[in-house]
ZAKOL-361753 format. One record per residue (C-alpha): residue number from 0; x, y, z. Coordinates in pm, whole numbers, plus 50000, padded with zeros to 5 digits. Each point is the difference from the previous one (the first is absolute). Layout:
N
NODE     i       x       y       z
NODE   NUM       X       Y       Z
...
END
This chain:
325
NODE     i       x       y       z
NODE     0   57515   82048   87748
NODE     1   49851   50168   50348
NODE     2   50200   50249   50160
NODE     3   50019   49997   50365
NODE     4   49964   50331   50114
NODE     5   49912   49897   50414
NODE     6   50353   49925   50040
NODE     7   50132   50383   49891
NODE     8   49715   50188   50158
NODE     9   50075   49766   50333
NODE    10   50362   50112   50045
NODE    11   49900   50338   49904
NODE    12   49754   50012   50308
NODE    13   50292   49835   50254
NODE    14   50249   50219   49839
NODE    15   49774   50342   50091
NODE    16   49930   49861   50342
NODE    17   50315   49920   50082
NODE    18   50115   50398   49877
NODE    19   49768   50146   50258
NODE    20   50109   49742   50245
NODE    21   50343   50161   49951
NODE    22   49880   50360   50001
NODE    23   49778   49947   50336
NODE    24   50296   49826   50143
NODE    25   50162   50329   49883
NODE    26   49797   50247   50152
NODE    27   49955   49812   50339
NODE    28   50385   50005   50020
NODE    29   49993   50405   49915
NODE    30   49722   50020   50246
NODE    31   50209   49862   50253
NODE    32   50323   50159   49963
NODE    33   49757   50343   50001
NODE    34   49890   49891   50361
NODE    35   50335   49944   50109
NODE    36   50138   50318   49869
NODE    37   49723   50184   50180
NODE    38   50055   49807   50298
NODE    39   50402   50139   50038
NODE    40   49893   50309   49940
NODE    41   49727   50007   50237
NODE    42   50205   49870   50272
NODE    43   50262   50249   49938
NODE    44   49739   50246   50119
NODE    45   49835   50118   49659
NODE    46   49668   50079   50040
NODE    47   49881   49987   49625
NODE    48   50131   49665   50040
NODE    49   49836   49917   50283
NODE    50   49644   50114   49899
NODE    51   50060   49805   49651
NODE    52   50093   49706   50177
NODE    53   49684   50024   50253
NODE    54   49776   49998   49678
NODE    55   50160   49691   49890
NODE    56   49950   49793   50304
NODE    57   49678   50146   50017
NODE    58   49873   49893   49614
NODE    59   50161   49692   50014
NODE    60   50227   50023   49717
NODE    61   50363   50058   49811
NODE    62   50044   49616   50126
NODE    63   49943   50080   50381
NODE    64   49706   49884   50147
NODE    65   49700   50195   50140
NODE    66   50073   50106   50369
NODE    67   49859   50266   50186
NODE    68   50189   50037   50315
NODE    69   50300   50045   49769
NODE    70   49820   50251   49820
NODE    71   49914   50190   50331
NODE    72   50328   49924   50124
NODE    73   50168   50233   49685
NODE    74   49739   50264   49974
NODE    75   50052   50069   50378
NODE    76   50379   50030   49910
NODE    77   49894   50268   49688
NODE    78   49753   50169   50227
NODE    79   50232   50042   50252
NODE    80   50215   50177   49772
NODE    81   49734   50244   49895
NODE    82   49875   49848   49698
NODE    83   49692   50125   49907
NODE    84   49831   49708   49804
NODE    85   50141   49701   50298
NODE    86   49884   50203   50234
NODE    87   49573   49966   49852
NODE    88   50121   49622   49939
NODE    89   50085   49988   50331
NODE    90   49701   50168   50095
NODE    91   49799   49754   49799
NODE    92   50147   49695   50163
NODE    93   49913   50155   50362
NODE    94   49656   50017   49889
NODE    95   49917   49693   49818
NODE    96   50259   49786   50251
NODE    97   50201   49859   49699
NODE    98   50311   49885   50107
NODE    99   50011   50145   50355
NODE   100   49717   50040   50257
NODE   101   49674   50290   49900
NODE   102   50050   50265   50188
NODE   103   49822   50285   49849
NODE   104   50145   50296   50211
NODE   105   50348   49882   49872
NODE   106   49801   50030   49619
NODE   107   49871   50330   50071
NODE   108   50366   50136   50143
NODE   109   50177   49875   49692
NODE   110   49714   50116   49740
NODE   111   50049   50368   50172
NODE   112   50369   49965   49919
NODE   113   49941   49902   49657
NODE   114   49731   50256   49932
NODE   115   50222   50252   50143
NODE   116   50241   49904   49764
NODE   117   49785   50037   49717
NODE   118   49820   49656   49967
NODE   119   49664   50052   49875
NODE   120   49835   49648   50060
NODE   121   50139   50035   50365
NODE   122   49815   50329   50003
NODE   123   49683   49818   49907
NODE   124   50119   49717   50250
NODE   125   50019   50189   50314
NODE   126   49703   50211   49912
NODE   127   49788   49634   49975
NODE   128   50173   49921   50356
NODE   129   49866   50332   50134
NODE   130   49690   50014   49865
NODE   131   49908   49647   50174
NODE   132   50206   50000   50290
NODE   133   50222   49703   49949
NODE   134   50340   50024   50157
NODE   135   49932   50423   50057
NODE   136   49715   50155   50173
NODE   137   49707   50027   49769
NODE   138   50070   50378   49881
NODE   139   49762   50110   49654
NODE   140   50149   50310   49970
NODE   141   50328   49860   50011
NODE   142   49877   49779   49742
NODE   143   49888   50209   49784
NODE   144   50332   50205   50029
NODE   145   50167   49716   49855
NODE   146   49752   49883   49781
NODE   147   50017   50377   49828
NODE   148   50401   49979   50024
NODE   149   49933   49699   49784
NODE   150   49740   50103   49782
NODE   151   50166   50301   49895
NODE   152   50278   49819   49871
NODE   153   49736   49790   49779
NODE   154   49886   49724   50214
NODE   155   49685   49902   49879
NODE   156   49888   49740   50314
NODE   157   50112   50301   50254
NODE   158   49768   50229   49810
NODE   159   49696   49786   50037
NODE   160   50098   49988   50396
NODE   161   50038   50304   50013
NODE   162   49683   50061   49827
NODE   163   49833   49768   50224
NODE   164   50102   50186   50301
NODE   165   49814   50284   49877
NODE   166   49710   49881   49945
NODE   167   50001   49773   50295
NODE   168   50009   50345   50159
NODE   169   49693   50160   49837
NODE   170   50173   50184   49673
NODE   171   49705   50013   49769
NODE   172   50255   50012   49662
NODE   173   50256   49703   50152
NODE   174   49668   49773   50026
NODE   175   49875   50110   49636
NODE   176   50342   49949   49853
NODE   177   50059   49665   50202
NODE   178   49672   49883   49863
NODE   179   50102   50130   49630
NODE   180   50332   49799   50022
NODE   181   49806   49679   50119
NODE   182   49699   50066   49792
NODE   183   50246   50006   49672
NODE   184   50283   49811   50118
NODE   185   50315   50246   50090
NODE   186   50258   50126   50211
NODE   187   50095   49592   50061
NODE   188   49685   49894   50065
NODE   189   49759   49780   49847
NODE   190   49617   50085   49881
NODE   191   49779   49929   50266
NODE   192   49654   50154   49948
NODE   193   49869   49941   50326
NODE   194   50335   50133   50211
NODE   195   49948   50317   49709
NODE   196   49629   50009   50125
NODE   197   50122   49996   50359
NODE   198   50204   50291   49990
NODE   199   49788   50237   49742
NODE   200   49696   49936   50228
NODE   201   50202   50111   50323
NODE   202   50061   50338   49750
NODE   203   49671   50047   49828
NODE   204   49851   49981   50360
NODE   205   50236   50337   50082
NODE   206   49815   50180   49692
NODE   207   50323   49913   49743
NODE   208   49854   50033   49686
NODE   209   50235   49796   49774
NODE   210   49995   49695   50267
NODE   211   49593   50044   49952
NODE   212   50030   50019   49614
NODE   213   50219   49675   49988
NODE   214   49794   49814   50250
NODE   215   49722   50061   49760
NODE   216   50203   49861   49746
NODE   217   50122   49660   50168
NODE   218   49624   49989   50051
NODE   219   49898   50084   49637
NODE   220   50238   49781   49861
NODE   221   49987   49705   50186
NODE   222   50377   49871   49935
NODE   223   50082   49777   50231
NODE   224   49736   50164   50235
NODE   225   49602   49945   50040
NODE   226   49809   50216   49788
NODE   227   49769   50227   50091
NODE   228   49853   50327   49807
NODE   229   49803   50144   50250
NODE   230   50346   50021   50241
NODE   231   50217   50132   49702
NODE   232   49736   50281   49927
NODE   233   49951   50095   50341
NODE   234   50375   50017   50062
NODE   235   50051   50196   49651
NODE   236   49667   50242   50127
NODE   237   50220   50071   50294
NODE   238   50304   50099   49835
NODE   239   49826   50181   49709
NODE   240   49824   50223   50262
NODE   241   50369   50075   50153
NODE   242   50082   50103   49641
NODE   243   50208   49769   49886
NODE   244   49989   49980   49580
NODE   245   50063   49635   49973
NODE   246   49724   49890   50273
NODE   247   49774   50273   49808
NODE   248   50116   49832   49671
NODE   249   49932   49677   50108
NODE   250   49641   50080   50176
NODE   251   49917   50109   49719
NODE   252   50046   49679   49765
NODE   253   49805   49866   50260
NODE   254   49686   50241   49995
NODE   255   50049   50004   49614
NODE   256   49981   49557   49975
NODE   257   49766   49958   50335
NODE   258   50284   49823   50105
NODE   259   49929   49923   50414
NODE   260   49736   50298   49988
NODE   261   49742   50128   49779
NODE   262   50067   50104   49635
NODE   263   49979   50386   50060
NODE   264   50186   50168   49626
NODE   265   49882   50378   50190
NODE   266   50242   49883   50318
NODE   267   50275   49832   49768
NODE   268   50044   50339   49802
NODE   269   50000   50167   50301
NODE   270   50322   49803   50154
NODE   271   50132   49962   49637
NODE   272   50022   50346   49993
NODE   273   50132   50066   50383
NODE   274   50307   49761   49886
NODE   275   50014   50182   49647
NODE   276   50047   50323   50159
NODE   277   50303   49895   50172
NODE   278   50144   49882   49731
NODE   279   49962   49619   49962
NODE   280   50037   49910   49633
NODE   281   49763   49661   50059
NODE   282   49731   50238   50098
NODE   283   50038   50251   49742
NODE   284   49997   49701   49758
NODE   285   49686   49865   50117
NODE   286   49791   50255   49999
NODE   287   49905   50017   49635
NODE   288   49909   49633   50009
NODE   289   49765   50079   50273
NODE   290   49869   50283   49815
NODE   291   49927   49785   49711
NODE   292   49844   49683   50243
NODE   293   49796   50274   50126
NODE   294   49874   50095   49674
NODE   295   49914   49660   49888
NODE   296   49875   49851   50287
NODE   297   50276   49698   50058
NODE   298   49763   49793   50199
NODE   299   50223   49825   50312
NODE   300   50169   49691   49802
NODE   301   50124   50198   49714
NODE   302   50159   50220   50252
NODE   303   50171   49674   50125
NODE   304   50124   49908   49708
NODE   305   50132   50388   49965
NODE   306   50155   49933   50296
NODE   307   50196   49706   49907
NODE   308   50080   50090   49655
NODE   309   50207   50307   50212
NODE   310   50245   49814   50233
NODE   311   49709   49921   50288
NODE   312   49870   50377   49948
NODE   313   50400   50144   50035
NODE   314   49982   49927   50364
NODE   315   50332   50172   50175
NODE   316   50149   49937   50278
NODE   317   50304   50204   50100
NODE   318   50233   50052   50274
NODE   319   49977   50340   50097
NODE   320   50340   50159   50022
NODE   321   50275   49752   50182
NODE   322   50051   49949   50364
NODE   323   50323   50193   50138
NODE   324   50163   49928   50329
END
């Protein structure tokens, strides 16, 4: 005799559908009831409340629909109480024109209330409004006095403006770092060879050795960026001479595989050695294997395959120390 076992597994399916039926019906009705208990308190004059209650017209949700001019409507009632985080909501609204009309000066005057109050993003806000003249008179150093209010508290996006400003300005180490935190993808930014080569260029053109070293490299390496030996020795060649050990290092691999220049194993022990001295390990390490290459007479594609067989010839490229404000 066949068992029917559609029939069982049928309810079963209703029955679970109908028990989160229940439990959305549930939570809608707590949603609600949370909405109307914020909404007594908020027009008794609590400001918590108020702010809380902003958020949820704002969202869209505890069972009250999305509205913004409510939304503005509250915040302006925390703000005008001195709450800190209404008041950069409130400053938001002014400058994106959600639920009342853009106005940008009224953004900027309640962002400087809320970043006197402690409010980093409003910090970062009103240094953005400064530092393109929207709603304020376009002021960079006043940017960049809010930016570093802002960055000092761990703001990573107010760091790169701040940054930015800098180099913008002509500072030789806020373009190289700029261009190390594009070229590897920090500080809230994404990797962007080109925007990396931008700013290390504007650098290595001032005589900054590490910009010049990792120019060299972008070039060497060709990651997301054309290719081109002859630019990444000349660049290393120019830092080497300023005495930096990785440029020296790196020349050196260079010389040592006729990498972009000719195969010269009399220059590459020279710049081998220039880097060794100040104490680069890769250098120190390398030169025994040139030593021995030398003695047998590696011809050119052996070297290659040296080269390889050691992590693309221990190429480095490092930062060199960390930019401070």
């Amino acid at each position: 005799m066949r068992t029917n076992i559609r029939k069982p597994i049928l309810y079963g399916v209703v029955a679970l559908c109908l028990s989160l039926f229940a439990m959305s019906c549930n939570t809608a009705e707590t949603n609600r009831q949370r909405a109307d208990q914020l909404l007594t308190l908020a027009e008794r004059g609590d400001a918590s409340a108020q702010y809380s209650l902003a958020n949820v017209y704002y969202r869209g949700n505890s069972g009250v629909p999305r509205d913004r001019v409510e939304a503005a409507r509250w915040y302006r009632a925390a703000a005008e109480q001195g709450h800190s985080s209404a008041q950069y909501s409130l400053g938001l609204a002014f400058e994106k024109g959600e639920g009342l009309r853009m106005d940008r000066a009224e953004a900027a005057k309640w962002y400087r209330m809320a970043a006197e109050n402690g409010v980093i993003a409003a910090k970062l806000s009103l240094g953005k409004l400064y530092d393109e003249g929207l709603g304020v008179p376009m002021d960079k150093v006043e940017a960049a006095r809010w930016y570093r209010m802002a960055a000092e508290r761990g703001n990573a996006e107010a760091r790169i403006n701040l940054m930015r400003l800098d180099a913008e300005r002509g500072n030789a180490e806020a373009q190289f770092h700029l261009g190390y935190a594009y070229d590897i993808g920090q500080e809230g930014v994404y990797s962007n060879k080109n925007t990396a080569a931008r700013w290390y260029l504007m650098a290595a053109q001032q005589g900054h050795a590490p910009s010049q070293n990792n120019l060299g490299s972008l070039h060497y390496l060709g990651d997301k960026f054309t290719k081109n030996l002859v630019e990444a020795a000349r660049w290393y060649r120019r830092a080497a001479e300023l005495g930096l050990a990785e440029a020296q290092y790196n020349l050196g691999v260079m010389l040592q595989h006729g990498q972009g220049l000719p195969q010269d194993l009399i220059e590459a022990s020279k710049w081998y050695s220039l880097a060794a001295e100040q104490g680069l390990p890769e250098a120190r390490a390398v030169l025994p294997r040139l030593f021995s290459q030398q003695r047998r007479g590696d011809d050119r594609r052996g070297g290659e395959r040296q080269v390889e067989e050691q992590a693309a010839g221990g190429m480095v490229v490092r930062p060199v120390g960390y930019y401070a404000f």
